[in-house]
N, C-alpha and C positions, 0 to 999 in steps of 0.2 A: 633838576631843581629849576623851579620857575622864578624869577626875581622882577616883582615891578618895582620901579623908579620915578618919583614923580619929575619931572623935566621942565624947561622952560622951551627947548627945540626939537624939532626932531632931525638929528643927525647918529640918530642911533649909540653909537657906543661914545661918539663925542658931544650928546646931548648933554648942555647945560642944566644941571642939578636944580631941581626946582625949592625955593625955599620955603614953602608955601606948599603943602603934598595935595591939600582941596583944590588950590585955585593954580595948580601948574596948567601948562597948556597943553602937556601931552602926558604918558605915562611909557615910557621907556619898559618892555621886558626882553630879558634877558633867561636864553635857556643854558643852564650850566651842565655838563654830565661830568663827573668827576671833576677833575679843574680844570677841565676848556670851554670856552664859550663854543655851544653849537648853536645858536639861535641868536638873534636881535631882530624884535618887530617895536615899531613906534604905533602908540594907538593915540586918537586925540581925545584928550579929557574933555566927557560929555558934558561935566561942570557939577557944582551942587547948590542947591539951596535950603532954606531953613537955616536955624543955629545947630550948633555941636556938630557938625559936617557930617553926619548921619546919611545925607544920599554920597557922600565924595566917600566913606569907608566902604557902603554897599559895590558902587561901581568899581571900585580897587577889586573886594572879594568877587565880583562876576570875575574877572581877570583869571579866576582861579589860582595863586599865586601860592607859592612853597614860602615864600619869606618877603620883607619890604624893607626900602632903605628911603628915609628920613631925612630931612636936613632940620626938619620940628615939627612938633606935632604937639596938640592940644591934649589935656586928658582926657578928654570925652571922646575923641576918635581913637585915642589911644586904647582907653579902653573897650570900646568898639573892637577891634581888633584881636586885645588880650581875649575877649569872649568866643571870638571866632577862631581861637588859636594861631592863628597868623603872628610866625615871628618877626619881631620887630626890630628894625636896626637902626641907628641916626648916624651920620655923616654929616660933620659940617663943619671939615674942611676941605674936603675934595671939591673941585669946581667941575670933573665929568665923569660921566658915567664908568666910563672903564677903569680910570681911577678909584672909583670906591667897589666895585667889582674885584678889583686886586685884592684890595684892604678886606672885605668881604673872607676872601679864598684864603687870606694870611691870617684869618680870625683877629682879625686888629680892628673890627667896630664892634661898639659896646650895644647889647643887647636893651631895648629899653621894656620894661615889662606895660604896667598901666598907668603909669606917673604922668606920660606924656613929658613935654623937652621944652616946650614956650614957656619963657619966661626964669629957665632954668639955666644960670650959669655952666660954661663948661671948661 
């Protein structure tokens, strides 16, 4: 399982959680096989432009990614994604990567469908 993370560093598993998944500065992925991590690559966020973050969902899905983890998301890239089937996850108390990787593997993040999470109490 391939998992990207938007990030604000890159130090790989202790990359700070990006709050902002278009305008992080890198994308954290994470390869899982059963419940171990075998992988961690940091790629740097190419960036997006335009509204509805339409090129930031495209360059997530080049990723090729099994699932995403969130700290918020808009509905328009949310749903972006709900159309690409890319599962969706939000975390937004964890402050690093490995931490919500855990949370992830203990099925304790909530799955967000196409609602998107900005602006949405939690």
């Amino acid at each position: 399982m391939k998992i990207v993370i938007p990030t604000n560093s890159n130090k790989g598993l202790l990359s700070e959680m990006g709050a902002h998944f278009g305008k992080a500065n890198y994308y954290t992925i994470v390869e899982i096989e059963g419940n171990e991590i075998i992988n961690v690559e940091v790629v740097k966020n190419p960036g997006h432009s335009g509204g509805a973050c339409g090129s930031a969902v495209n360059n997530i899905l080049q990723l090729k990614p099994d699932a995403l983890i969130v700290v918020g998301i808009g509905p328009n890239p949310a749903m972006g994604f709900y159309k690409a089937r890319l599962p969706l996850f939000v975390d937004k108390s964890s402050q690093k990567v490995e931490e919500s990787i855990k949370k992830l593997l203990n099925n304790q993040l909530p799955r967000v469908m196409m609602q998107g999470t900005c602006g949405v109490k939690s």
